[in-house]
MILUMDREN-151626 format. One record per residue (C-alpha): residue number from 1; residue in three letters; x, y, z. Coordinates in Angstrom, 1 decimal, always signed. Layout:
N
NUM:ala:X:Y:Z
...
//
This chain:
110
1:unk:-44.0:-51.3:-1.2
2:unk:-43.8:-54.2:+0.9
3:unk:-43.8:-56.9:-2.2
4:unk:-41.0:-54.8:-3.4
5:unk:-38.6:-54.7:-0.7
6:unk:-39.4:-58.1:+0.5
7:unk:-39.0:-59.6:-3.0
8:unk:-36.9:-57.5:-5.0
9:unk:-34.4:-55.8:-3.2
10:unk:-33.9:-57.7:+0.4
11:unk:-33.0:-61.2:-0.8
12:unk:-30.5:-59.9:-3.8
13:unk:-28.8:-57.3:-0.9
14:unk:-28.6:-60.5:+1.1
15:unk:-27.2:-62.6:-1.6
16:unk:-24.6:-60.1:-2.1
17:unk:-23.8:-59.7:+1.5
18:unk:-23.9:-63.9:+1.8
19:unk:-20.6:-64.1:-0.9
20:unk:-18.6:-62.2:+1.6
21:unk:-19.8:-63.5:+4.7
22:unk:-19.4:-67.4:+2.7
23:unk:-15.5:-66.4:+1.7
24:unk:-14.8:-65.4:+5.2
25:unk:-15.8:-68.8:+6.9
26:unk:-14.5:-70.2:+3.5
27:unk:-11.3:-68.9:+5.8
28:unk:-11.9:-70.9:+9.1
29:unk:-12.9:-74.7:+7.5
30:unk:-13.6:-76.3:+3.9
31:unk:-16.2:-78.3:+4.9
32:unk:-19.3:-76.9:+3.1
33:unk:-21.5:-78.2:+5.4
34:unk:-19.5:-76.1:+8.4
35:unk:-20.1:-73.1:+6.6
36:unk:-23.8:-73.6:+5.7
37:unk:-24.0:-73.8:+9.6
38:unk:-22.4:-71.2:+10.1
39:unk:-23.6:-68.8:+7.9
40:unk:-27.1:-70.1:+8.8
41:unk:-26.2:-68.8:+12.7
42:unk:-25.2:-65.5:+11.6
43:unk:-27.9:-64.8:+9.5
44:unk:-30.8:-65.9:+11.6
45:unk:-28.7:-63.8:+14.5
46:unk:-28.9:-60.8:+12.4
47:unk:-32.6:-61.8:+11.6
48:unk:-33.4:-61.9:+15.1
49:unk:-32.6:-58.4:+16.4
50:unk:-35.9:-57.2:+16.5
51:unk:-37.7:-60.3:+17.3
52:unk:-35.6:-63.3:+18.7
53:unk:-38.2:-66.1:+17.5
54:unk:-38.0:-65.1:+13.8
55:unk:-34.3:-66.9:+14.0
56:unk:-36.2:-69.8:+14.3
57:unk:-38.3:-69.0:+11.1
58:unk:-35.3:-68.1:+9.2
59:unk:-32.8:-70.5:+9.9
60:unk:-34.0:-73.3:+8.1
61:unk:-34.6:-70.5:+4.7
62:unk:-30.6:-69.7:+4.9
63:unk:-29.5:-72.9:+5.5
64:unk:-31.3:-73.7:+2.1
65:unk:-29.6:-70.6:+0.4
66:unk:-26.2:-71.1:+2.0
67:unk:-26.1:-74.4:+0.1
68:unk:-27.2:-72.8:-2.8
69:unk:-24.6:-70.0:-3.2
70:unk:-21.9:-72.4:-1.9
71:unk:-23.3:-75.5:-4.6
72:unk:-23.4:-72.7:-7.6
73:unk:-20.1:-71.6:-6.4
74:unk:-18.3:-74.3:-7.8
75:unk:-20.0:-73.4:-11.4
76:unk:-19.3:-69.5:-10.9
77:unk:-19.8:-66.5:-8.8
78:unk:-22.3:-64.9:-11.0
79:unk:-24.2:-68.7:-11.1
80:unk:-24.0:-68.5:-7.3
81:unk:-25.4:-65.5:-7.1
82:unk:-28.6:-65.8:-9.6
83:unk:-29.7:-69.3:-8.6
84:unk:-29.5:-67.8:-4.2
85:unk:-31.4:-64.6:-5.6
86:unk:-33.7:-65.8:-7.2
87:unk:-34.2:-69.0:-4.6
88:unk:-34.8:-66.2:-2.4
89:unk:-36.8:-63.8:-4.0
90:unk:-39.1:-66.9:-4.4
91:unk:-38.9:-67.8:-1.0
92:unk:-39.7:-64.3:+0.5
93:unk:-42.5:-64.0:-2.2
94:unk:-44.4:-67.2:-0.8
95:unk:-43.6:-66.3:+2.4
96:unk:-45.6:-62.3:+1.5
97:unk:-48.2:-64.9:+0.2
98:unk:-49.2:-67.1:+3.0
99:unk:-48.8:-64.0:+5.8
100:unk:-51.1:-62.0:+3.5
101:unk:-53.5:-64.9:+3.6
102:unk:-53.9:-65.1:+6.9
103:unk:-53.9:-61.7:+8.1
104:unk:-50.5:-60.8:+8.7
105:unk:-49.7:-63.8:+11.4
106:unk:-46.8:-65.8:+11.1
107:unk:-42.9:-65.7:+10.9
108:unk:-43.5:-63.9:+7.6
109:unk:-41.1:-60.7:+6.3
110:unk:-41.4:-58.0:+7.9
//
């Protein structure tokens, strides 16, 4: 259940709720670099609700797909949105890898 949600359905809801969040601070500068930022705070915010040290373990992870979506972007939305899923799913599936290998410890999904 966990491999599911952590690599099939999380990082593609994400994706989809990155396009908007990318468009909006689209909005408020042009620099891609500013957004990436930006997006990167607000996702590892939202990331840390539960446990305020996993924004530290996400951030550099959606700085990485920020780029992505907003590199792709130029190409197409639907490009945007394949290459960040799937950069993500990947992510998130190494990620269920190396916390299963060691017991659970680590900045892991959750």
């Amino acid at each position: 259940m966990l491999f599911g949600i952590a690599v099939l359905v999380s990082p593609w809801l994400e994706t989809l709720l990155m396009w908007p969040v990318l468009w909006l601070l689209g909005r408020l500068t042009r620099n891609p670099i500013h957004q990436a930022l930006m997006s990167t705070a607000f996702w590892a915010l939202l990331h840390a609700i539960r446990r305020p040290a996993r924004a530290l373990c996400v951030a550099w992870g959606f700085f990485v797909f920020s780029v992505c979506f907003l590199a792709w972007k130029r190409r197409s939305t639907g490009s945007a949105l394949l290459a960040t899923g799937f950069t993500h799913s990947f992510d998130n599936l190494f990620i269920l890898m190396a916390w299963a290998a060691t017991e659970g410890n680590g900045c892991g999904t959750d």
